[in-house]
C-alpha positions as CSV (number, residue, x, y, z in Angstrom):
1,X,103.9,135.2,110.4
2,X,100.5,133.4,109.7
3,X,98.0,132.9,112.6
4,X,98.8,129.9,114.1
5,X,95.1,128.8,114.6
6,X,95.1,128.7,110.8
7,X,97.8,125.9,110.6
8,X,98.1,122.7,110.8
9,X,101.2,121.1,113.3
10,X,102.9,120.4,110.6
11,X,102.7,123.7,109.4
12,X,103.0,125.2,113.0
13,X,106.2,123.0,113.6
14,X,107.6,124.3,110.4
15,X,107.4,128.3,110.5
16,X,108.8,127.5,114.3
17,X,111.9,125.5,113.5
18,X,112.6,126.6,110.0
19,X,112.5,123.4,108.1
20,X,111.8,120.0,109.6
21,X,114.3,118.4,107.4
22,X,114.8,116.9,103.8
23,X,114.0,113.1,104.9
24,X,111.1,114.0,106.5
25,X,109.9,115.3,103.7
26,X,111.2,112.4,101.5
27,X,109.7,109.9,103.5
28,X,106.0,111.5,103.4
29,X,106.0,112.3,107.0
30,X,103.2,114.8,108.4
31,X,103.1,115.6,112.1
32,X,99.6,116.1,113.3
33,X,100.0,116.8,116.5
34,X,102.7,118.7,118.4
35,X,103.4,119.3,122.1
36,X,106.7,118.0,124.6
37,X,103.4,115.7,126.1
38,X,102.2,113.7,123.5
39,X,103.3,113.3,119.3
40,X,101.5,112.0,116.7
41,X,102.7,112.0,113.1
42,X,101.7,109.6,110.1
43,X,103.9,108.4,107.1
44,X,102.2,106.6,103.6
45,X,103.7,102.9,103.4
46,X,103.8,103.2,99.6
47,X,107.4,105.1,98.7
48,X,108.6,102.9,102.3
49,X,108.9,99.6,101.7
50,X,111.7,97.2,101.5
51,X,111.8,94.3,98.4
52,X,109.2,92.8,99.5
53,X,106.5,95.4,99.5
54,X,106.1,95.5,103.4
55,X,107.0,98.7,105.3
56,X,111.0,98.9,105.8
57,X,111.9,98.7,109.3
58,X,114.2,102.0,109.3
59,X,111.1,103.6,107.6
60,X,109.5,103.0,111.0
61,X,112.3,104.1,112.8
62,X,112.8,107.3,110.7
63,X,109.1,108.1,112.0
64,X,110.0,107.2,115.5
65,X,113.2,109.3,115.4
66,X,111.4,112.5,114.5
67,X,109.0,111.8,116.7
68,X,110.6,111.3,119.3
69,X,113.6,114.1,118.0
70,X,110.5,117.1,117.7
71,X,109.2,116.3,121.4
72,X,112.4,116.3,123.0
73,X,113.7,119.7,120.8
74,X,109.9,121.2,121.9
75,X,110.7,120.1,125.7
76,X,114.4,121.6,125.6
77,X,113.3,125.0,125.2
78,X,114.7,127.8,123.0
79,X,118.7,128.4,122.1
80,X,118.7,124.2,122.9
81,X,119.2,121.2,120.9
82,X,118.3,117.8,120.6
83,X,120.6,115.2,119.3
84,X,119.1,111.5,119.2
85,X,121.7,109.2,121.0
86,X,120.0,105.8,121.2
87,X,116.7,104.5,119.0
88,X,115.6,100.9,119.2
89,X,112.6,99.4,117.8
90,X,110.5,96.0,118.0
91,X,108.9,95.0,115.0
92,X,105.2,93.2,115.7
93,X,103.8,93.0,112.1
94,X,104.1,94.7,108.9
95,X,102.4,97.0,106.8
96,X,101.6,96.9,102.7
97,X,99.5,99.7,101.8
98,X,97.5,102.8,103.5
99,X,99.2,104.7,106.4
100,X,101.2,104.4,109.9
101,X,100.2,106.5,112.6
102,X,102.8,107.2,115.3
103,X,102.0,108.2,118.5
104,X,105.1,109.5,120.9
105,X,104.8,110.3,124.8
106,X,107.6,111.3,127.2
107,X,109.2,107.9,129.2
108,X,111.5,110.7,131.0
109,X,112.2,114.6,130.2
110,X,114.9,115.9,132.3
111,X,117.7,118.4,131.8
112,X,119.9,117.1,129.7
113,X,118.0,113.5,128.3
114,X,114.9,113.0,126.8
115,X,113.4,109.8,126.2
116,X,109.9,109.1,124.3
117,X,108.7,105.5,123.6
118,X,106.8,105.6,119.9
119,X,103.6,103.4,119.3
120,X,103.0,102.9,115.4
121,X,100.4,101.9,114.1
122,X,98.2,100.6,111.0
123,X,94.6,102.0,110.0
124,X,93.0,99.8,111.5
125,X,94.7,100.6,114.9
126,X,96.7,97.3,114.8
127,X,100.0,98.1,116.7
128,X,103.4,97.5,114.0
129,X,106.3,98.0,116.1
130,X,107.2,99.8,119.5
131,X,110.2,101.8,119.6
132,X,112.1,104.3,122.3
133,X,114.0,107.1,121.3
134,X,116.6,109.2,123.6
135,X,117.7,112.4,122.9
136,X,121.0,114.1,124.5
137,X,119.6,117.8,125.2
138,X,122.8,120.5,124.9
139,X,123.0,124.3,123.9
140,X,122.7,124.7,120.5
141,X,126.2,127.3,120.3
């Protein structure tokens, strides 16, 4: 294994779990910063846009899902899961070009529920949409 101080979350995240998943890697997301208390992960808008040319709403909830998703499975602990139940999202303004930044902190981590509400973000700190995620926590057998 690689010294950790050496990696980036991303990296950190992925000798941890395995794989983070094909769509996260389709999308262009990179998580920055990794801990049950706080999230932060960006995604390019080029590649995630609907016809129009702004950023697709379900590209923002893709990053607010594995957000979210990551915090909860990092707050559930080993041999435990986390299995998104419930996303929603509020759309303030759109995005055509540069990067989102999300930013995910805990609403509630209990025992068997995890919720996280997910800030995104443009470059210039403008917020795009506001979205809550809840994740069902269960053994992973």
């Amino acid at each position: 294994m690689t010294d950790a101080t050496e990696l980036s979350a991303h990296e950190r995240l992925r000798e941890q779990m395995g794989t983070l998943g094909g769509l996260i890697e389709r999308m262009g997301i990179e998580i920055l910063e990794a801990s049950p208390e706080r999230l932060v992960g960006r995604m390019p808008v080029e590649g995630n846009t609907q016809p129009y040319g702004l950023l697709h709403g379900g590209a923002s909830c893709v990053l607010a899902e594995t957000l979210g998703s990551i915090g909860s499975a990092m707050h559930a602990g080993p041999n435990r899961i986390a299995v998104g139940i419930e996303i929603n999202a509020t759309h303030h303004r759109s995005a055509t070009a540069g990067y989102v930044t999300g930013v995910a902190t805990p609403v509630h981590l209990g025992r068997t529920l995890a919720t996280y509400e997910v800030v995104i973000t443009d470059e210039q700190g403008r917020r795009l949409c506001t979205s809550r995620i809840t994740c069902l926590l269960r053994d992973a057998s």
